[in-house]
N, C-alpha and C positions, 0 to 999 in steps of 0.2 A: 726324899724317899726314892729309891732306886724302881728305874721303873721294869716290868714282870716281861718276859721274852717274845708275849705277842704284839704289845707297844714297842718295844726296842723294832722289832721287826717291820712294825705296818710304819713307823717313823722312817725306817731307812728306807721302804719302799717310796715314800713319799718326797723324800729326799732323792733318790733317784732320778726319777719321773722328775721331778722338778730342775735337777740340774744338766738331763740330757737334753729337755726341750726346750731349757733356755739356751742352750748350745744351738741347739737344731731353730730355734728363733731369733738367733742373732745371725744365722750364715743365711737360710734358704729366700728367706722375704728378701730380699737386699740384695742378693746374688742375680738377679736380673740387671737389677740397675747397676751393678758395677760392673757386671760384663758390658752392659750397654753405651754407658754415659764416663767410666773410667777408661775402659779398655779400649773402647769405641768396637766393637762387636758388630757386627750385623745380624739382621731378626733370625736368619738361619742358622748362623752361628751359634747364637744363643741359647735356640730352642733345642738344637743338638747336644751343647753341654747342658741342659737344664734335664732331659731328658734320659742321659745316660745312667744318674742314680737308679730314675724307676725299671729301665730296662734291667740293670745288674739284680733287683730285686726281683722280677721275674725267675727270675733261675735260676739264684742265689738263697732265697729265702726257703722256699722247701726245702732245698738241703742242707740248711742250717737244722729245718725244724726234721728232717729223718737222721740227722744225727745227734741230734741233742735228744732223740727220742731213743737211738739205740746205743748210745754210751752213756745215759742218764748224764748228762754235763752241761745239761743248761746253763750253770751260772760259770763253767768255766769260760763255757763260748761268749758269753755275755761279756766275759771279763777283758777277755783277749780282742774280743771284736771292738766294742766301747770306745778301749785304748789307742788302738789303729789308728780306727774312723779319726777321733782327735789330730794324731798328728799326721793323717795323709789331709786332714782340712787345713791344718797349718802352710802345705805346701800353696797354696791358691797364693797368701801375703808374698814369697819370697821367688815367685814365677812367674814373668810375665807373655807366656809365649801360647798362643790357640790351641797347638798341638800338646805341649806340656800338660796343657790345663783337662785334655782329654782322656789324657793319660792318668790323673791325678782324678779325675770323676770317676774312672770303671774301678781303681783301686778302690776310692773309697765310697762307693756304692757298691761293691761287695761288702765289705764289712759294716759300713751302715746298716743293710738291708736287716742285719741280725738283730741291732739293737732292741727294736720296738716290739716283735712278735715271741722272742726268748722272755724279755721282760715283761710281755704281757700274758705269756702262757704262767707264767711263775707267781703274775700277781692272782690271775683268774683264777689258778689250783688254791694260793693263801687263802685269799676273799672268800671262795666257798666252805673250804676247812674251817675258818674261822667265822665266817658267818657276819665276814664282814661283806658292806656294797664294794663292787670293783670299781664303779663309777666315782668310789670317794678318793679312792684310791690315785686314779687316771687325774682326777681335777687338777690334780700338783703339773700333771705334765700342761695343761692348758696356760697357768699361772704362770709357770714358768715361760712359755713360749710368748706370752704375752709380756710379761715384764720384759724379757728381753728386746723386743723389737721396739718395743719404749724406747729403751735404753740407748741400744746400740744405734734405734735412726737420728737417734741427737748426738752422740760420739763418732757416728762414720761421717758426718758433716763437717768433722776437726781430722780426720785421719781413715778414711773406706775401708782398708785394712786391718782396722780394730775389731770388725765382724768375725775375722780368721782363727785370733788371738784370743778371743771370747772361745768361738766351737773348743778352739784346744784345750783350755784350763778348765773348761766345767766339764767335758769329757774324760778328760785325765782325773778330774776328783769322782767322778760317778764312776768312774772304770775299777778305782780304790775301792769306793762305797760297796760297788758287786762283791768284794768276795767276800762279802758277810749278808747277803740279801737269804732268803728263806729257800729254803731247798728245796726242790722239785722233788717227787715221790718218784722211786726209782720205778722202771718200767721192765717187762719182762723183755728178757735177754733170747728168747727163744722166737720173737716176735718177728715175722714176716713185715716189714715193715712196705717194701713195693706193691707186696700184696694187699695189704692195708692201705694205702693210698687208692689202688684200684677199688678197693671196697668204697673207699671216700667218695669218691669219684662218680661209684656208680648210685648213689643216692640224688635221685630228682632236686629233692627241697635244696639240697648245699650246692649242685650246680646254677640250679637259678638263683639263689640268692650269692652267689660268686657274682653274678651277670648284674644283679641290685647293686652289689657292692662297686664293682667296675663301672655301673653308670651315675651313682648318687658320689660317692666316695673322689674317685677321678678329679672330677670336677673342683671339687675341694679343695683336694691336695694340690692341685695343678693353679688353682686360684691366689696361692701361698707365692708362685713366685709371679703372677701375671697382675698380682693387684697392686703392686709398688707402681710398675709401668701404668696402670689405670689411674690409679691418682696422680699419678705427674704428668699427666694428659689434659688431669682433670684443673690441674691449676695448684694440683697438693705439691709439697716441701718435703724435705726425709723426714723433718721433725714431723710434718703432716702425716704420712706414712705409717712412720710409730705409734700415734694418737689412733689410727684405723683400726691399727692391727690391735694393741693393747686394748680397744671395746670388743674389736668382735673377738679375741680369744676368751678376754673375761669373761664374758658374754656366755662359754660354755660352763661355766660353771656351775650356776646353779640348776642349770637341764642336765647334768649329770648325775647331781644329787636327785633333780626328781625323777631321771630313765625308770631306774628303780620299784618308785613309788608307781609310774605310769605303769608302766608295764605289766605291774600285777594285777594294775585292775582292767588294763583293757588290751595289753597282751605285747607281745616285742615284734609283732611286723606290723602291728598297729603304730606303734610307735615310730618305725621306720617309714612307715608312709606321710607320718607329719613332718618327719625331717625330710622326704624327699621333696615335699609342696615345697615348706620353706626356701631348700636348697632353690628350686625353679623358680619363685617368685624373686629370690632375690637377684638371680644371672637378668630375668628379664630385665628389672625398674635399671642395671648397668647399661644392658644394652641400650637404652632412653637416650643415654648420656644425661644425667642428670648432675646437678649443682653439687659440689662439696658437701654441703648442709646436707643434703639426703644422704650422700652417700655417706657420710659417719652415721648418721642416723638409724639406717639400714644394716649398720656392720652385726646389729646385735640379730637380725636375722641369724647369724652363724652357731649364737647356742640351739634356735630349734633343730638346725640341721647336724651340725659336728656333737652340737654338747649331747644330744639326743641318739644320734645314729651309734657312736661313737661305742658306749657302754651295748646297748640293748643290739646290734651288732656280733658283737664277738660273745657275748653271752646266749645267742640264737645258733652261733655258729657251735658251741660247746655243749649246745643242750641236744642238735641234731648229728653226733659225732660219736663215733667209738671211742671209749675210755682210754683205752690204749693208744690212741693217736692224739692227746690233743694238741700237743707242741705244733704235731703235722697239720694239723686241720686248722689252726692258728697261725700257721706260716702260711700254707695255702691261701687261705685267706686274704691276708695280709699282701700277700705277692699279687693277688687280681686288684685289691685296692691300690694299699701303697707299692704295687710294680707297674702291673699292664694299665689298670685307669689311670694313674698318674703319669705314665710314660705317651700314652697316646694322648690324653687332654694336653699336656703339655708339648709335646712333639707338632701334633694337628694346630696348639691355639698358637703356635710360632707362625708357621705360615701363614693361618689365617693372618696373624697379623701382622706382616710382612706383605701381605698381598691384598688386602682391606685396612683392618684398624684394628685398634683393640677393644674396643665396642663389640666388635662382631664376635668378636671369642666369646661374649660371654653370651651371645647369643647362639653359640655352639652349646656352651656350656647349659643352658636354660633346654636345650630337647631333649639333652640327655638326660638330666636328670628328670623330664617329663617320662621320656619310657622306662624309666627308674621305679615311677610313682603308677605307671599302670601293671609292672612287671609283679610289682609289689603288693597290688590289689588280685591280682591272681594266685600270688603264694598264698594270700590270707586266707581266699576259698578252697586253695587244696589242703589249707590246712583245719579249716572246719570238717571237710570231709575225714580228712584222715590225722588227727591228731597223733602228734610222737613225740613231744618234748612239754615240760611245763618250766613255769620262770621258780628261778631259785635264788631273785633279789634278796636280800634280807631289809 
């Protein structure tokens, strides 16, 4: 039986998500250690190319998200950017020069940046229309990131440059998949959209929780390329590596399915406040230096914190936002998380560990997201006082 247009749809979204972040989990985990231990890099070096994606996302990602909001083109941009990002990752296999490699990061951390916030604005409009969770939605992308670095830490063991050749082929088919993903609701054409930002802007709640986002989120994203280097510290293998990463992504899984169910009963900064414990308890028990055995152990920490922030997050960020803006208010977003926190946690944890350990990053990592988790008990009481948004999980 042929299936009806809102399954074809929530299928191909699912299929998206699933094949950009096995893309984005076969290059970014791994991309430390091969700058490090193939290229032989230095910690500075490193931390500079690791860090140029999140900077081009600063900049980059608004105005992905005010132009896809005033040419309604979300899924063209998606299409076009996808495709890039693939083959400027290709470049990394077939260049071996510092400078080259710098060049080949601002490219393709421009067009990256667009990937996750166009596709997540697109999925967050469907899921509501439809009455589907967004968080069922997003799990594919976790699945996906997780199989891959499975994957690929036992095949870059035979060949480090099969990580490259991965980003490009499932970017190049999810870039196809875009231009039949679900249409964005077109947006009025008359719309001040700078204006509209300023309006963003000047709301309290969405700049503090920009500031939650930057301190719990950061840490995270920047965790993705510092924990390959933690475990081969720690006495781990790349196979060992992959085994981490594929608990703690799976791991977000079923905290995505439940954001949802949490949330309606005790609300979406409530829930971010558990993922930002999470997030700090887990940086401290690293900073310990503890055994192998913990530390897989511990990897599942990572659903309370990503599988959890993750959905109840950008669904906090769309409920306190003008209808008009949300692409904007989704890039925005998007750009303090995966731009400025990811670019300073990762920029900052090079040196740190360059000039101490890697131990100590995550003992960077473990304060921020503490003023993450107090920042976070303070929106929860301005929001008792002044309520303005309710959850619209299904």
């Amino acid at each position: 039986m042929a299936m009806n247009r809102k399954d074809s749809d929530l299928l191909r979204l699912k299929w998206f998500y699933l094949l950009t972040f096995f893309g984005t989990g076969s290059i970014s985990p791994l991309l430390s250690v091969y700058f490090s231990e193939v290229q032989q890099l230095n910690g500075y070096q490193v931390g500079t190319l690791l860090s140029i994606g999140p900077i081009m996302m600063i900049f980059f990602q608004p105005l992905w998200g005010l132009l896809a909001d005033a040419k309604s083109a979300h899924n063209k941009l998606l299409v076009v950017a996808t495709f890039i990002a693939g083959v400027m990752g290709l470049g990394y296999a077939v260049i071996g020069s510092y400078y080259w490699y710098l060049l080949i990061a601002i490219i393709l951390g421009i067009f990256q940046s667009a990937i996750i916030p166009l596709s997540d604005s697109i999925s967050v409009q469907y899921a509501n229309k439809k009455k589907v969770a967004y968080g069922n939605i997003r799990l594919y992308g976790s699945l996906g990131f997780g199989l891959a670095v499975f994957v690929m830490g036992s095949l870059s063991e035979w060949k480090p440059e099969v990580i490259f050749y991965a980003f490009f082929l499932t970017l190049t088919l999810a870039a196809i998949l875009a231009v039949q993903l679900p249409k964005e609701k077109t947006r009025s054409s008359n719309l001040n959209l700078f204006s509209g930002v300023r309006n963003l802007l000047s709301i309290r709640k969405f700049l503090v929780f920009l500031l939650i986002t930057f301190l719990i989120f950061g840490p995270n994203l920047a965790n993705n390329f510092y924990f390959s280097l933690f475990i081969e510290h720690s006495g781990g293998t790349y196979t060992g590596i992959g085994i981490a990463f594929l608990i703690a992504v799976l791991s977000e899984i079923p905290f995505m399915r439940l954001a949802g169910i949490w949330s309606s009963k005790v609300g979406l900064l409530q829930v971010a406040f558990i993922a930002a414990i999470a997030s700090m308890l887990r940086w401290i028990i690293y900073f310990i230096e503890p055994g192998l055995p913990i530390i897989y152990a511990t990897t599942v920490i990572q659903g309370f914190s990503l599988g959890l922030f993750i959905p109840v997050g950008i669904q906090y960020v769309r409920e306190i936002s003008p209808l008009t803006l949300t692409a904007t208010a989704v890039t925005l977003y998007s750009a303090v998380g995966n731009g400025i926190g990811n670019w300073f946690c990762t920029f900052i944890g090079g040196i740190i560990f360059e000039v101490y350990s890697i131990y100590a990053v995550y003992l960077f990592f473990g304060l921020l997201s503490l003023f993450g988790a107090i920042l976070t008990t303070y929106l929860i009481k301005q929001d008792k006082q002044q309520p303005q948004y309710k959850t619209k999980f299904s």
